[in-house]
C-alpha positions, 0 to 999 in steps of 0.5 A, spaced: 500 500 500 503 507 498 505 511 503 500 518 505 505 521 500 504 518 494 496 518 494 494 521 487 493 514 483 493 515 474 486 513 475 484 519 479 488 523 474 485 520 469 478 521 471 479 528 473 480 529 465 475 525 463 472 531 463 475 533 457 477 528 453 476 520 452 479 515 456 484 513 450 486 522 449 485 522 458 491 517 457 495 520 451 495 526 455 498 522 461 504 518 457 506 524 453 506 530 460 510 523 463 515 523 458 515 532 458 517 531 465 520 526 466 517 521 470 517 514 470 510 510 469 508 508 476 500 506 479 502 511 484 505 519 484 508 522 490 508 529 491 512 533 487 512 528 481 504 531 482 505 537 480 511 536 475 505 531 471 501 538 474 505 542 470 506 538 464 499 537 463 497 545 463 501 547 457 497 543 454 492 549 455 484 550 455 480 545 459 485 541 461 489 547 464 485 547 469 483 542 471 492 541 472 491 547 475 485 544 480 489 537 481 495 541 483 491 546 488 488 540 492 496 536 492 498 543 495 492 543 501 493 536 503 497 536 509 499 529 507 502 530 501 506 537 505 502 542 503 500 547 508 494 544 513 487 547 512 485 553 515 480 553 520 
């Protein structure tokens, strides 16, 4: 099982673009910000590959900004993955 650091499945990922594309664009879209950034394949990211998948997709521009955009702001608010706790 991951550790709390590496919570933000591929799957997640993917669903969150289903809003945008097809589950073969959802992955396209994946494999090629992956390579951008220079992640290797994994089931599981850890905080700062997030972001650097985060980044990569963004420039893709539209929609799928966005929606990087909003995967990386709540990486960022959850205190497991070393963001900065909730406000109250």
């Amino acid at each position: 099982m991951p550790d709390a650091a590496r919570l933000q499945s591929m799957d997640e990922i993917r669903h969150a673009l289903h809003a945008v594309a097809s589950d073969a664009q959802a992955r396209t879209l994946i494999d090629r910000a992956m390579r951008v950034a220079g992640i290797r394949r994994a089931k599981h990211l850890a905080a700062e590959e997030l972001l650097m998948l985060c980044a990569a997709l963004a420039a893709e521009g539209g929609h799928i900004e966005q929606i990087a955009a909003d995967l990386a702001r709540r990486a960022l608010d959850e205190p497991t993955r070393g963001g900065r706790p909730p406000r109250r």
